[in-house]
N, C-alpha and C positions, 0 to 999 in steps of 0.2 A: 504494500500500500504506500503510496507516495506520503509524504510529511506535506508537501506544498498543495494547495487547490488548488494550481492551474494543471495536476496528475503528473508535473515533470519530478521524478525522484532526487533529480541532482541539487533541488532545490527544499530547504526546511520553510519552514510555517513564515519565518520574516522575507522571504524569497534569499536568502543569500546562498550561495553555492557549497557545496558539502559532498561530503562523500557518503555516498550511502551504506549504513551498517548491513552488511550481509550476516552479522555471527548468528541469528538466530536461522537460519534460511538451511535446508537440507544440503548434504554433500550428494550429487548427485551425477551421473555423465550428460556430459552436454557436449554437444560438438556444433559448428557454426561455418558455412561456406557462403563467400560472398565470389565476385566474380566481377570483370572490369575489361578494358582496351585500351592497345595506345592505337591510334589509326596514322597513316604515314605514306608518303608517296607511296606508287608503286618500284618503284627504282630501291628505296629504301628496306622495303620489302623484301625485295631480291637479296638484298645485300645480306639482312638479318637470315633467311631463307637457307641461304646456299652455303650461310658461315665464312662471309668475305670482311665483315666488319675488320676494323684494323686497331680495335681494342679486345678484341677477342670475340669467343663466345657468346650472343647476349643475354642469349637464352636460358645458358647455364649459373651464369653470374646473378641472372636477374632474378631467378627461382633461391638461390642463396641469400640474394640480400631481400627477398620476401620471407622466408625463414628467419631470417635475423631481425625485421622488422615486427613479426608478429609478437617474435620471445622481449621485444622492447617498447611494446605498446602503452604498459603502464608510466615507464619511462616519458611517453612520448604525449599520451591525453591524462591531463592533469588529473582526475575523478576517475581512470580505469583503477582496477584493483590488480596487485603485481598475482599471477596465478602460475599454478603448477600446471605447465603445457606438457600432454603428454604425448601430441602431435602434430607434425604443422607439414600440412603438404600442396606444394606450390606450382603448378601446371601451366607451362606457359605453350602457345599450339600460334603459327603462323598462318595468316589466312591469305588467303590473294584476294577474295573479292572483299573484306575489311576497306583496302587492304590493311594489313597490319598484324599486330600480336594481341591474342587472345588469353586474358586472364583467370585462371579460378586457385582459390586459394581452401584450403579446410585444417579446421584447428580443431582440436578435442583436448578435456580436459575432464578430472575431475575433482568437482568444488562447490561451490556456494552461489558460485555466479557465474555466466553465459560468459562464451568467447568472441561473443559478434564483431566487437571492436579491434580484436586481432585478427580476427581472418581479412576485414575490410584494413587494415593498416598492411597486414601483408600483400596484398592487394596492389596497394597504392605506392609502396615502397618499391615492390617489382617491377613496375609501370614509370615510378620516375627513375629506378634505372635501365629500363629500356629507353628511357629521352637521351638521359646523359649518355649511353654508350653508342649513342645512333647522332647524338645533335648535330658534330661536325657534316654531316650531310643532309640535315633535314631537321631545322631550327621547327615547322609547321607544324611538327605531332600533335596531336590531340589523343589528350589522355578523356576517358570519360565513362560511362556507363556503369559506376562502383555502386554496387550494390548488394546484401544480403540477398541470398535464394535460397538460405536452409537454417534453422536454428533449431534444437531440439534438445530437451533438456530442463532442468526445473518445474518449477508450480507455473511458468506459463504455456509449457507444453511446447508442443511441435508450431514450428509456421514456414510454408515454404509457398516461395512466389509464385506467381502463375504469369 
C-alpha cells in the first residue's frame, strides 16, 4: 500500500521522497524482462552485423556492460533497493529491417522486491553502448522503445505486455 495519496510509493504522506520499506513484504522469486532498440543507418548495421566495427565486438561488449549495469542499478536510481541478483541475461539480435540492434534483457532474483528497474537499466546501459561503440560512424542512432514485457513475482503477481 502506498504511504502517499496520489498511490506513488516513493513518496510518504508529506509527498517527500523515501525509500520504500520492503522488511515486512515476502521473500519471494520474481524475475523481470524489459526489452528496447538502438535503430541506425543501414550501413551501420552492416558494420555491427558482419563484426567490422573497429572497437571490436558490439555485440558482445554490449551484452557485458548490460550485465554490469543491471548488478549496479541501485547504485544508479536513487530509491532502487541494492538486491541479491541471481541472474541477469542480456540478448542482443541484429535486424536489417530495424534496421538496427534489438534488445531484451531478464533479471531474477530472490527477495522482497521486483527487478523491473534492473532489467530496464540493463537495457539501457546495453543500448548506450551500442551508441558509443558504433558513434564514430553514425552520430543519428536512436535508442528507444525500453520497456517492461514481463514481471512476475510478489503480492502483485504476474503482468506481461501485450
Amino acid at each position: 500500500m502506498a504511504d502517499h495519496p496520489s498511490g506513488l510509493s516513493h513518496f510518504d504522506g508529506k509527498g517527500d521522497a523515501h525509500m520504500v520499506d520492503v522488511s515486512d513484504k515476502a521473500v519471494t522469486s520474481r524475475v523481470a524482462t524489459a526489452v528496447g532498440y538502438v535503430k541506425m543507418k543501414p550501413q551501420t548495421h552492416d558494420i555491427i552485423a558482419e563484426g567490422r566495427a573497429k572497437k571490436g565486438d558490439v555485440l558482445a561488449v554490449a551484452r557485458l556492460a548490460g550485465i554490469m549495469g543491471a548488478k549496479k542499478c541501485a547504485d544508479l536510481i536513487p530509491l532502487c533497493h541494492p538486491l541479491p541478483i541471481t541472474k541477469v541475461a542480456v540478448e542482443l539480435a541484429t535486424d536489417a529491417d530495424l534496421p538496427g540492434v534489438r534488445i531484451e534483457a531478464t533479471v531474477k532474483t530472490t527477495g522482497q522486491t521486483g527487478v523491473e528497474m534492473e532489467a530496464l537499466t540493463a537495457v539501457n546501459i546495453a543500448a548506450l553502448t551500442v551508441y558509443d561503440m558504433a558513434k564514430a560512424v553514425d552520430k543519428a542512432m536512436e535508442i528507444g522503445g525500453i520497456h517492461v514485457t514481463l514481471k512476475d513475482g510478489g503480492k502483485s503477481g504476474r503482468y506481461e505486455a501485450t
